[in-house]
N, C-alpha and C positions, 0 to 999 in steps of 0.2 A: 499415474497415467492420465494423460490431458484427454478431456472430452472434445466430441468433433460438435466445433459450433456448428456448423449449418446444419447437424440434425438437433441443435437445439433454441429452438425458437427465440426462446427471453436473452440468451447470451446474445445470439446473433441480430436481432433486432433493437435489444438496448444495452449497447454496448457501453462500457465504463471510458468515460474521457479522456482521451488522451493527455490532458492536463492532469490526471491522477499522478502521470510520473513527474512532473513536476511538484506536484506536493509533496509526494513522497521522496523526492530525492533535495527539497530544500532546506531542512533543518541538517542533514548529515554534511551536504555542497556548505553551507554555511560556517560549520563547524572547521571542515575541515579548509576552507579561507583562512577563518581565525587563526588555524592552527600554523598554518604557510607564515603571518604576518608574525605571530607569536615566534616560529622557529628563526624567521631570520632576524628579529629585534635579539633575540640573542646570540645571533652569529654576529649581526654587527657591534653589539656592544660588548659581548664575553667570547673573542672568536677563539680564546684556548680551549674553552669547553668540548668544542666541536673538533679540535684541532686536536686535542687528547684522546675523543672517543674514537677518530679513525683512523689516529697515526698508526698503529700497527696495521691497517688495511693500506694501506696508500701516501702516496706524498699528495698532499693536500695544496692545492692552491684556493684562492678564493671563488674564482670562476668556476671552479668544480664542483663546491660545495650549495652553491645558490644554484646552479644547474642538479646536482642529486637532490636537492630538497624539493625544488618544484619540479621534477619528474615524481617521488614520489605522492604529491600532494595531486598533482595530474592523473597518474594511474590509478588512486584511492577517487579520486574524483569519478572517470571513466568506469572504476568498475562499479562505483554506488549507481549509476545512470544507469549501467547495463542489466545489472540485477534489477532494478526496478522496472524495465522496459520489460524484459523475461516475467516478472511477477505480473505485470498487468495483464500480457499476453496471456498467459496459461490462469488467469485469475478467470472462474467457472461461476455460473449461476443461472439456475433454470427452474421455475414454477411449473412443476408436475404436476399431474395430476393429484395424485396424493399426499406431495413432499414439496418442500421449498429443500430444495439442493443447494450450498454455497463450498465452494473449494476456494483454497487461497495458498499460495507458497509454493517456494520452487525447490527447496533439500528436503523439508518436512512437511510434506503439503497437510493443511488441516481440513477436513471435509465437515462440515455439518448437515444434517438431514435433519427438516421440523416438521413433522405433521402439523398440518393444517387444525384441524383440533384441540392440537397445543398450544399455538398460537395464541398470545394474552394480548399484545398492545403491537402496534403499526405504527412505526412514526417518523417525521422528515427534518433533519437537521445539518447543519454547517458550524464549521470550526474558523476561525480566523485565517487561516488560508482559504479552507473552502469558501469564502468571505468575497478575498479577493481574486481566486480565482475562477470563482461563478460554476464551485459543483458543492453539491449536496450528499449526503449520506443517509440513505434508508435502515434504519435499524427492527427489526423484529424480535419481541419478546416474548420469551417463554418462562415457565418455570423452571428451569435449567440453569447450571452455573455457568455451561460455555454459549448460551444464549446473551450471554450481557458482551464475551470479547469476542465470537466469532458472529454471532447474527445479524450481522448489517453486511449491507450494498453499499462499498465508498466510492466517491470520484465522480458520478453521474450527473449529467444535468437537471437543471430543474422540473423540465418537460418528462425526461426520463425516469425522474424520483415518482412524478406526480401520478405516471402510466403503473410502474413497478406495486406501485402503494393503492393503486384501485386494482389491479389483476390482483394481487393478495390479499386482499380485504374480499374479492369478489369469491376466491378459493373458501377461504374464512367462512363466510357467509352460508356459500353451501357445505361446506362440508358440518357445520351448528345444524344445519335444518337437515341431513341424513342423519343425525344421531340421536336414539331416542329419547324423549323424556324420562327420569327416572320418579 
């Protein structure tokens, strides 16, 4: 169930980049170019191949088969974009008062909740896309196993990284000095 941003402050005011979908849909777009050029290098040089796999479907002409192959390389394309568009959209994140909230996914959505307290390490980093396309990734560390693949903020800008990582730290902060000494 999708949380309503505007009663949630951190989502609604620092919102993850819309270049997020771009990243995320450029290695799969990539992949499946290659695989467009790869399918018809071998329709044009082995076109029995293809002409065997769907002669009991249809009479085949060539025009038909370079039109089926990039329809479905087109739809595979379209719905990688859509899915990712849906994923940014419904992608949740809010610095509560007592919790760092993060949701992500749209069949199996994964929720993490961190107490503040738990919180070990705060930190701001970029991958070679995020490089080029000028967002950054906040990651939060726990002593947790799903702390290392769900607790990061991906796709934000710099300015955004930099706000996210002092309001967490600022949580941090007090939430060490509420807790007693032992």
């Amino acid at each position: 169930m999708p949380y309503d941003l505007k009663s949630d402050a951190t989502s609604l005011d620092l919102r993850l980049s819309r270049r997020k979908i771009i990243k995320k849909t450029f290695a799969a777009t990539l992949f499946l170019v290659i695989t467009y050029i790869f399918a018809l290098a071998i329709y044009f040089f082995y076109p029995d191949i293809i002409h065997q796999t769907f002669a009991p479907l249809i009479a085949i002409n060539n025009l038909i088969v370079i039109v089926i192959i990039t329809l479905i390389i087109f739809l595979a394309v379209t719905l990688n974009i859509l899915y990712h568009y849906v994923y940014y959209k419904t992608y949740y994140y809010n610095i509560k008062d007592d919790v760092l909230v993060i949701r992500k996914g749209i069949f199996k959505p994964d929720e993490i909740s961190i107490p503040y307290n738990r919180i070990q390490d705060i930190y701001v980093d970029r991958d070679t896309l995020d490089l080029l396309l000028g967002l950054y990734d906040v990651h939060v560390s726990s002593a947790t196993v799903t702390s290392e693949k769900d607790a990061h903020i991906d796709g934000v800008t710099y300015a955004n990284a930099v706000k996210l990582k002092e309001m967490i730290l600022e949580k941090v902060r007090a939430s060490s000095s509420k807790e007693s000494p032992l």
